[in-house]
Structure formats: structure tokens, C-alpha cells
C-alpha positions as CSV (number, residue, x, y, z in Angstrom):
1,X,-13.4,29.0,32.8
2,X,-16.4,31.0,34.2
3,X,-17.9,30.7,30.5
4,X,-17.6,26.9,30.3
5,X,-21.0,26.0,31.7
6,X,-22.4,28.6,29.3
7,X,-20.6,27.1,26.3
8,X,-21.1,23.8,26.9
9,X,-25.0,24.2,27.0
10,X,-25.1,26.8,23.9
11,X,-23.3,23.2,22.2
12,X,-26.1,21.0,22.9
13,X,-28.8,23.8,21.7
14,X,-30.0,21.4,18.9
15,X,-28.5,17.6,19.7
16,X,-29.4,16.6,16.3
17,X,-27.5,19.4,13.8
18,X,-24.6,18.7,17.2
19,X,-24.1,15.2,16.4
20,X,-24.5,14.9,12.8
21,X,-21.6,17.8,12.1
22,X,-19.6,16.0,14.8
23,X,-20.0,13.0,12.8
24,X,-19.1,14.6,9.3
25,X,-15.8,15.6,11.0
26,X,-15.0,12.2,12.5
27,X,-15.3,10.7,9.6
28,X,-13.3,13.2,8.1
29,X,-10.9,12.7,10.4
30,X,-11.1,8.8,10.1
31,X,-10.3,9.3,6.5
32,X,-7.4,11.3,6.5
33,X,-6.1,8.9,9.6
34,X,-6.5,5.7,7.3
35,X,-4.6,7.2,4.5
36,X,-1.8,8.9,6.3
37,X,-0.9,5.5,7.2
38,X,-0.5,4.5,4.1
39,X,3.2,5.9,2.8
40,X,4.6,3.8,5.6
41,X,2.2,0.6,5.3
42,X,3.7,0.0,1.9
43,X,6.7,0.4,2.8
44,X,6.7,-1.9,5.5
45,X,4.5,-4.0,3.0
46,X,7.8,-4.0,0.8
47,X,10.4,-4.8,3.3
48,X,7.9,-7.7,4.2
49,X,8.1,-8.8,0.3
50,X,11.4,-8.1,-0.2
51,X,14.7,-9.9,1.2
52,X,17.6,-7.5,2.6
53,X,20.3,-9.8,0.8
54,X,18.5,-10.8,-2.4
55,X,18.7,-8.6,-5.5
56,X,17.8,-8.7,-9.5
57,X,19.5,-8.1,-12.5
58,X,17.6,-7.4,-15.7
59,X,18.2,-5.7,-19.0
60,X,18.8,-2.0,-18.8
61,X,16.3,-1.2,-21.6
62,X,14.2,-3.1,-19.6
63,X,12.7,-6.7,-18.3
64,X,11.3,-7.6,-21.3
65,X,14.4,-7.4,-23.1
66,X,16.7,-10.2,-22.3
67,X,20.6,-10.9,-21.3
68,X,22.9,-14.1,-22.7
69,X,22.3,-17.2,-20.7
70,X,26.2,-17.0,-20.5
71,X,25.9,-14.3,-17.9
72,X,24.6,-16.0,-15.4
73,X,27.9,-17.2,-14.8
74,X,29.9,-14.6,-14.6
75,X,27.4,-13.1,-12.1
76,X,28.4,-16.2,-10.1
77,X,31.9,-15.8,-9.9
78,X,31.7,-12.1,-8.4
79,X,32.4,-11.6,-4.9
80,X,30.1,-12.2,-2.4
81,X,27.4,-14.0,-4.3
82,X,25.8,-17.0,-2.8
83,X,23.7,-17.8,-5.3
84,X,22.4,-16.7,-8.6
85,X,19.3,-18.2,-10.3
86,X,17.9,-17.1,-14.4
87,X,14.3,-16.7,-14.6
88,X,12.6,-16.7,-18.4
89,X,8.8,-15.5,-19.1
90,X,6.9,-18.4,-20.5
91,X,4.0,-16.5,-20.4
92,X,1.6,-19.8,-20.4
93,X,-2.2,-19.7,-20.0
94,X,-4.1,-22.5,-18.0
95,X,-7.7,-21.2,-18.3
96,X,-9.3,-21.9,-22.3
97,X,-9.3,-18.0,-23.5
98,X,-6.3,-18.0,-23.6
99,X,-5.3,-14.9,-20.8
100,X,-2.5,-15.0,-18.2
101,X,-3.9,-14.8,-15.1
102,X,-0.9,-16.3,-13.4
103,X,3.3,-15.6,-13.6
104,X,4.8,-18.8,-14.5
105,X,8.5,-18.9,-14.8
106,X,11.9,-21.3,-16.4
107,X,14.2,-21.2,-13.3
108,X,17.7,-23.4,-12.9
109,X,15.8,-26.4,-10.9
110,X,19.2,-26.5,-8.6
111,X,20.0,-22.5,-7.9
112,X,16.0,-21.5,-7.1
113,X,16.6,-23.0,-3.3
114,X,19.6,-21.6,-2.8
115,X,18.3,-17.9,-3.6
116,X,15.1,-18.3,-1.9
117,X,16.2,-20.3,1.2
118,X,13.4,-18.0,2.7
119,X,10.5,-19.3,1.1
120,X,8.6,-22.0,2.7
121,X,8.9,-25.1,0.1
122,X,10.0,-28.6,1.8
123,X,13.5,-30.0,1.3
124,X,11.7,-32.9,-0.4
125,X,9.6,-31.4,-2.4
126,X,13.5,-29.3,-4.1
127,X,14.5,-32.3,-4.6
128,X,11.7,-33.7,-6.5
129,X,11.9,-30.3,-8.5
130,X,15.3,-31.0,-9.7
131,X,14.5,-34.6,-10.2
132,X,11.7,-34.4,-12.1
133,X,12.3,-32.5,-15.7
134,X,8.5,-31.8,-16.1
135,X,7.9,-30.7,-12.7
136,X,6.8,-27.1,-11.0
137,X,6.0,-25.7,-7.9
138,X,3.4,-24.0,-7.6
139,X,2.6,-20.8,-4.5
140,X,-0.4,-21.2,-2.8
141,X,-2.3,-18.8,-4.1
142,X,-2.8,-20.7,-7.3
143,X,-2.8,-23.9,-5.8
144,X,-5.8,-22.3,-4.1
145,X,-7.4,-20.8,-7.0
146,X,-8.1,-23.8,-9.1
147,X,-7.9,-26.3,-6.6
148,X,-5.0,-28.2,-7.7
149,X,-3.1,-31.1,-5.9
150,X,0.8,-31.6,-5.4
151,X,1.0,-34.6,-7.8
152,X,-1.6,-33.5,-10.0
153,X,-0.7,-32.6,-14.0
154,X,-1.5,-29.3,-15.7
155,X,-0.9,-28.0,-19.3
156,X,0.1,-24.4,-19.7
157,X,-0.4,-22.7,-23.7
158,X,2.7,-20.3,-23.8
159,X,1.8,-17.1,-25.3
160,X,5.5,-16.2,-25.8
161,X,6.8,-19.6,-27.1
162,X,6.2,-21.9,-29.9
163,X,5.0,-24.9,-27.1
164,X,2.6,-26.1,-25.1
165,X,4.3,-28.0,-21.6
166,X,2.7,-30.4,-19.5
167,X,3.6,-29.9,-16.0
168,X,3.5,-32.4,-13.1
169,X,3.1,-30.1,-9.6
170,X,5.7,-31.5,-7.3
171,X,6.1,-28.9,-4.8
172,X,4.2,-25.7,-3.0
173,X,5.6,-22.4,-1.6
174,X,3.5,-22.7,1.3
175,X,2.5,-18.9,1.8
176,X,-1.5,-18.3,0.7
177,X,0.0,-14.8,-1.0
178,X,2.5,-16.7,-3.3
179,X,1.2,-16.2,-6.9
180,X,4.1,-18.2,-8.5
181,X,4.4,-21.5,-11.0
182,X,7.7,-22.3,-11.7
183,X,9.3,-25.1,-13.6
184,X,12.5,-26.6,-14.8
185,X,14.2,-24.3,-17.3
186,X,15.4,-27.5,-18.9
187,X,12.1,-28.2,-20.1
188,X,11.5,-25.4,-22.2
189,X,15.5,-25.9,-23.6
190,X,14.6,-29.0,-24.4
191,X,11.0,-28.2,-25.9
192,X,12.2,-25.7,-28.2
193,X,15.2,-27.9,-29.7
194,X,12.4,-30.7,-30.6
195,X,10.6,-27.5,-32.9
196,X,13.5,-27.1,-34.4
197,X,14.4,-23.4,-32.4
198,X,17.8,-22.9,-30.8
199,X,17.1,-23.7,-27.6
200,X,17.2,-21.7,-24.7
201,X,20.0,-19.3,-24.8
202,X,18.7,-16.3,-22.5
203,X,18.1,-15.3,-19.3
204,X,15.2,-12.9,-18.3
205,X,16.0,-11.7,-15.2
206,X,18.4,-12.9,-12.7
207,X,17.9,-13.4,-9.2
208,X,20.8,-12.8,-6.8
209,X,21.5,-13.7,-3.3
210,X,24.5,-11.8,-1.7
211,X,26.3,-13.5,1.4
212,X,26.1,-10.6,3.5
213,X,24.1,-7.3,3.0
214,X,26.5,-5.4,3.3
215,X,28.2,-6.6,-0.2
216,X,24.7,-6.4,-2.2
217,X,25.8,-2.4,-2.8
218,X,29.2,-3.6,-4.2
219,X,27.7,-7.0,-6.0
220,X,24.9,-4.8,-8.0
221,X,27.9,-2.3,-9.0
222,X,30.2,-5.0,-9.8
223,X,27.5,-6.7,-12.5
224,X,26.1,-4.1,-13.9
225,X,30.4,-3.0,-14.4
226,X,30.9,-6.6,-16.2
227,X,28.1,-6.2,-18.7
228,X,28.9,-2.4,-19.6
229,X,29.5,-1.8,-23.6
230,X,27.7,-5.0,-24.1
231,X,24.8,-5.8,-26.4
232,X,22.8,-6.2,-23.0
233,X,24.0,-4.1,-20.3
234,X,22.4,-4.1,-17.4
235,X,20.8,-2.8,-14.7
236,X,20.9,-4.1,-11.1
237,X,18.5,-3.2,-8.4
238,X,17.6,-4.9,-4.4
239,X,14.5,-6.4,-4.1
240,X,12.7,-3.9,-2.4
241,X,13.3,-1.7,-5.3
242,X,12.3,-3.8,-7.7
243,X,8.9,-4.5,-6.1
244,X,8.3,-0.9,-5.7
245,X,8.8,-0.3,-9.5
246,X,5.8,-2.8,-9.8
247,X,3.7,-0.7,-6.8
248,X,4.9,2.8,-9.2
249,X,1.3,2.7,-9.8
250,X,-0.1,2.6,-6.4
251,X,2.3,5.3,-5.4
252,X,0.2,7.5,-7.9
253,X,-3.1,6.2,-6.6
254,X,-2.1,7.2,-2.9
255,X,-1.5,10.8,-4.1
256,X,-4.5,10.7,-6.2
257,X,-6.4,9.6,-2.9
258,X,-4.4,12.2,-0.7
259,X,-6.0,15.0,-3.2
260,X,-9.4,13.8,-3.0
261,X,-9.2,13.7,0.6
262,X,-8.0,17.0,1.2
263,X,-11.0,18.2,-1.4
264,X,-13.2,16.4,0.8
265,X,-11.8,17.6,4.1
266,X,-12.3,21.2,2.3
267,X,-16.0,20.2,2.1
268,X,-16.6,18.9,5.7
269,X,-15.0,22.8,6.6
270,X,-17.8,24.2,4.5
271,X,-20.5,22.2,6.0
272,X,-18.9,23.0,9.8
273,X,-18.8,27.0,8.7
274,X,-22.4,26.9,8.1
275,X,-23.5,25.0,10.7
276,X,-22.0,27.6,12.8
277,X,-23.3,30.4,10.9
278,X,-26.8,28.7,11.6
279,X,-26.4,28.5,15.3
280,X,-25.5,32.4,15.6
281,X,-28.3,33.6,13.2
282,X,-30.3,31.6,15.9
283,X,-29.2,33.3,18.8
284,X,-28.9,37.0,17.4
285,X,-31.7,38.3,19.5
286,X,-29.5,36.5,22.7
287,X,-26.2,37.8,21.3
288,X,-28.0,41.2,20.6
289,X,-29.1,41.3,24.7
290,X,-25.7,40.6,26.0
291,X,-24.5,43.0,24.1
292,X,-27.0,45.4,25.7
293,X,-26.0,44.2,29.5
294,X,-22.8,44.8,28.5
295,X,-20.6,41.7,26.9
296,X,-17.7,42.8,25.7
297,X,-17.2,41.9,22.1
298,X,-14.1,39.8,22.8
299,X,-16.1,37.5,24.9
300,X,-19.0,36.6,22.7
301,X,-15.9,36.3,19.9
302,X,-14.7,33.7,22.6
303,X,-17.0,32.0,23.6
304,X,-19.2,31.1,19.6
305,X,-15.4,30.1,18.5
306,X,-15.1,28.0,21.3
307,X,-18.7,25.9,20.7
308,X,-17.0,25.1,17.0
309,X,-13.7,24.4,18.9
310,X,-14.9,22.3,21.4
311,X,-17.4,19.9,19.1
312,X,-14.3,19.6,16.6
313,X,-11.7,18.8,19.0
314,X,-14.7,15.5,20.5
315,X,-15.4,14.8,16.9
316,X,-11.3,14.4,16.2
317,X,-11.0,12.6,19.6
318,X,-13.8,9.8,17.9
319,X,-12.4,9.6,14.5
320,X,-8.9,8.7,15.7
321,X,-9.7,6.3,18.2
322,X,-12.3,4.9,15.5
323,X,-9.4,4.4,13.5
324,X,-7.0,2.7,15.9
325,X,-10.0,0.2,16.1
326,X,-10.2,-0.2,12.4
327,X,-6.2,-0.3,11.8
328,X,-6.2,-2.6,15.0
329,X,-9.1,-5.0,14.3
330,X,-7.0,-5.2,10.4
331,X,-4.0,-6.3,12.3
332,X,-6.1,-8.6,14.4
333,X,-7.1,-10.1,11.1
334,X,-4.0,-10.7,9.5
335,X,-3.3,-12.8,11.9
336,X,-5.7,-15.4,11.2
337,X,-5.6,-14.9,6.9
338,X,-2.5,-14.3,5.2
339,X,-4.4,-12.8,2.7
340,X,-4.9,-10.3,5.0
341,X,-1.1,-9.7,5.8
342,X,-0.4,-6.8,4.4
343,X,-3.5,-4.6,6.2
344,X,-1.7,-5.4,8.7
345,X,1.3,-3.1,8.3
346,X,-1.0,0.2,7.9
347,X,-1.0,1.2,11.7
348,X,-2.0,4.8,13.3
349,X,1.4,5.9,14.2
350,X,1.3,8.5,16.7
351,X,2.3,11.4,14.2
352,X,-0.8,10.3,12.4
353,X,-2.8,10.7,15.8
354,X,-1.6,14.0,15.9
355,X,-1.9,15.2,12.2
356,X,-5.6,14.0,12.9
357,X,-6.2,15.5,15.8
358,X,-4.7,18.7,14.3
359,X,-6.7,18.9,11.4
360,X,-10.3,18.0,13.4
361,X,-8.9,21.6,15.6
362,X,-8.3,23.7,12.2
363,X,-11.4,22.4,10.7
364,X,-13.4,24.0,14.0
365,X,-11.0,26.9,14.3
366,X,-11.8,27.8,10.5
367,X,-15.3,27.2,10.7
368,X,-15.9,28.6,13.6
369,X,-13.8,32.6,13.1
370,X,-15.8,33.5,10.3
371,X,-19.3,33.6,11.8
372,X,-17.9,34.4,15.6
373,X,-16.2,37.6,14.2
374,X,-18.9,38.9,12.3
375,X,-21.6,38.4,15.2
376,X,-19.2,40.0,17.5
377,X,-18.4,42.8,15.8
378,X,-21.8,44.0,15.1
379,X,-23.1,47.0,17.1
380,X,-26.1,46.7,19.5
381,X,-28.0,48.7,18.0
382,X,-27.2,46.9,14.4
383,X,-27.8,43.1,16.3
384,X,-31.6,44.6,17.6
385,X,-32.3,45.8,14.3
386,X,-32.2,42.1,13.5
387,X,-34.1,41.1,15.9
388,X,-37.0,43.5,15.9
């Protein structure tokens, strides 16, 4: 402790080449802090998403093969399902070139409430849903988009199907991340049969809601059992999973971010390591005299390692509370816009605290042994040749 005072003042030397490496590792450490949190803040993005007793069933080549209509209601009949609901691609554009910048759905008007009893639509406006063969319901986040009014009429150009529906908005999931249009399935049956097609004899995916969650393990094992040696067997998965399939892509973005990260963590040690090395070429001829009144080696070792220590270890202290204000104020936020909501599950856990507080320490530890050993173990007479 007799060596703090001396330290601490040998820190501040130059309060400008201080502060701005303290800075490059705070941010550094902000960085890593940020993304660490963000394995777990999709994940608890997903289980916000997803529904512990709702599961899909879907093709096992795939969703954008199909299953019989028939199906359905088998799936039904199995133990422990509430409710079961088909869902078919229409793949219909609204906007004049013709893209899909929406997912738009045929769903059984009568089974869609009864699977998502969780999603905020009105009892009235179900009912108009199942009244109403031309009517949809719309989420929020379309409604939003192109400013549309429940009652209002909209035509969607299917990109998939022979037709072109008019639609007469009836209801709204009232959640402002809900990117949905669905509409009766009927409609489409009915649609095709006037061009002369078949009708509607297939089911895309279905949608599943268990009684219990406890019986969705046995349910998904039970379909997927019925359908086997079929021409459409099947392939049964919960919700969560199925909504992580569609974040697959993200997953390879976080570790594509992780890399980069670590590459520029790497860096800010490069930039640390010099800034050292800069401070002891400035005080050789000081380093040289206490060697000369007689400093042992193992002090001036000591106390140069613990300058880089001691400005990592304040710079890792900033960046982690810097980003329990960030991840904070982003909760804050999703409070007031559901758009926000899901920045508000990445949250500074204390492991993360820690890893960042770890790696700010081996960033000054690093940066700091390199020049520390090789100005302490230099000779006297070798440090005043420098000098002089």
C-alpha cells in the first residue's frame, strides 16, 4: 500500500492519453456487456412469443409442402387437445408491385379463438369473423402501417393462388407487434371452386393447443405417430421451437457479432499495450534512478503493472454501469412502445457484470506485463545508457 500514492500520480502523468485509453476500454467493455446479453434476451424474447401449451404441426419435408385437410381431424380427436386450427399461405400482396410485405393466412374462422385464447382480439369482433365469409382480422402492426380501419375493405392479389379476394377488416389483434391478416378459409374454398379448381383440400400448417402442458410432449408424439408411412408425414414441434427455426438466422448473426467483438477487444489490448509501453519509454531516465537508489526490480514490475491495472479495472467499472443504463433505459422504453418490447428482455445479468469486469482486468493485466517486465528487468547501467 506504501506505493499507492506513487501509482496513483504516475496514472494521471498525461490526463489526456489517461482518459482516452480508459475510454477505448469502456467501450470495449460496453460492447461485449451488450452482446453477452443477447443468448438470453432471445430467449426470453421467444418464450414471450411463444405459448407453453400451443404447438404446430407441419409437413416433414417442410412448411411449404402441405398435409390433407382431412388431418386436421384426426389431430382433434387425440388426447389432450383443446383445440386445433389449419392455416394455408395465400401469399396475397396489397401494395401495386406486387411484393408480400405482409403474412396473410386461411384459418377455420371458428377454431382460430380457441387456439389463441391469448391473443388480444374482442369476443365481438370472433364473432363477426365467423359471421362474415369475407372478413379478416388484421394485427396491429399492419393496421398501423397503412392506416387501415376495422370496417374498412381491402383487396389482396395472391401470389400462390389463381384469385384475387376482397376482404372486409372486422377485427384486430390488439398488440402493435402483431404482423398478421387472417381470413376465413371458407373464402378461398369457395373462390377456387368458382375457377373451376378443386377447392381447398389442404392444410399448411396446423396450430395446436394442448389442455395442459404437460400433454404437449405426448400430443406432438401421438400426431406425428398417426401420420407415419403417409404421403405427408409429419413433423411436430412447440411453439417456441418453431419461432426459433425462423430466428436460425439471428443465431448466426449473434456469433458472427461475438467474433467481431472478440477481434475488436483484441484491438483495444493492442492499443492499451502501447499506451503503456509509451508511458515507460517516458519515464526510463526515472525508472533508470530508482534503480540506482536501489528499487528492487520486483517493485518497479509491481508498481508499472499496477498503473495498467488500475486504469482498466475504472474503465471496466464505467463500461458496465454504462450498460446497465443503456439495458435499463431499453427496459424503461418498452414500457411505453410495444415496439420496443423485446429490448426489453436483453438485461445485464450479473454473470455478464462479471465476464465484463473480468475482461476490462485481462485487458490491463495483458497490456500492462509486457512493457513492466521488460523495463524491470533491464540493468542500471543498460536503463542510463538510455538515458544519457
Amino acid at each position: 500500500m506504501k506505493y499507492a500514492h506513487l501509482v496513483w500520480k504516475n496514472l494521471w502523468r498525461n490526463k489526456l492519453r489517461t482518459a482516452m485509453t480508459g475510454g477505448a476500454i469502456m467501450l470495449a467493455v460496453v460492447l461485449v456487456c451488450l452482446l453477452l446479453t443477447m443468448p438470453a434476451g432471445m430467449d426470453a424474447m421467444l418464450n414471450d412469443f411463444a405459448n407453453n401449451t400451443r404447438l404446430t404441426v407441419h409437413n416433414k419435408a417442410g412448411i411449404v409442402y402441405s398435409m390433407p385437410y382431412s388431418f386436421v381431424r384426426k389431430v382433434r380427436q387425440v388426447d389432450g387437445v383443446a383445440a386445433a386450427v389449419a392455416w394455408v399461405w395465400f401469399g396475397g400482396a396489397f401494395e401495386e408491385d406486387g411484393r408480400v410485405t405482409f403474412p396473410n393466412f386461411a384459418v377455420e374462422a371458428e377454431q382460430i379463438g380457441a387456439v389463441f385464447p391469448d391473443y388480444p382480439i374482442k369476443p365481438e369482433q370472433l364473432a363477426d369473423f365467423q359471421r362474415y365469409r369475407d372478413g379478416a382480422i388484421v394485427g396491429r402492426q399492419v393496421m398501423n402501417k397503412y392506416g387501415w380501419k376495422i370496417g374498412e375493405r381491402v383487396t389482396l392479389k395472391s401470389t400462390v393462388w389463381p384469385v384475387d379476394l376482397d376482404f372486409r377488416i372486422v377485427g384486430v389483434i390488439d398488440n402493435d407487434r402483431a404482423p398478421h391478416f387472417w381470413f376465413n378459409r371458407e373464402y378461398l374454398d369457395q373462390a377456387l371452386r368458382e375457377k373451376g379448381r378443386n377447392g381447398l383440400g389442404i392444410a399448411g400448417t396446423i396450430w395446436v393447443r394442448a389442455t395442459d402442458p404437460r400433454q404437449v410432449g405426448s400430443i406432438m408424439r401421438k400426431v406425428d405417430e398417426m401420420s407415419r408411412n403417409s404421403e405427408a408425414e409429419t413433423s411436430s414441434e412447440t411453439e417456441k421451437s418453431f419461432f426459433s427455426n425462423f430466428f436460425g438466422s439471428l443465431q448466426g448473426l449473434v456469433t458472427i457479432i461475438l467474433i467481431v467483438t472478440g477481434l475488436v477487444s483484441l484491438c483495444i489490448v493492442f492499443i492499451a499495450a502501447n499506451t503503456a509501453s509509451m508511458g515507460v519509454r517516458e519515464r526510463a531516465g526515472e525508472i533508470a534512478v530508482m534503480k540506482a537508489i536501489g528499487f528492487p526490480r520486483r517493485v518497479i514490475f509491481g508498481t508499472l503493472l499496477a498503473e495498467a491495472a488500475l486504469l482498466s479495472i475504472f474503465a471496466g467499472v464505467a463500461g458496465v454501469l454504462l450498460a446497465l443504463g443503456l439495458t435499463g433505459a431499453l427496459k424503461a422504453a418498452a414500457g411505453f412502445s410495444e415496439m420496443l418490447g423485446p429490448l426489453g428482455n436483453f438485461i445485464v445479468t450479473p454473470f455478464v457484470v462479471v465476464q465484463g469486469l473480468f475482461l476490462s482486468l485481462f485487458v490491463g493485466m495483458l497490456a500492462g506485463v509486457v512493457p513492466s517486465f521488460g523495463a524491470a528487468r533491464k540493468s542500471v547501467v543498460q536503463s542510463l545508457h538510455e538515458v544519457f
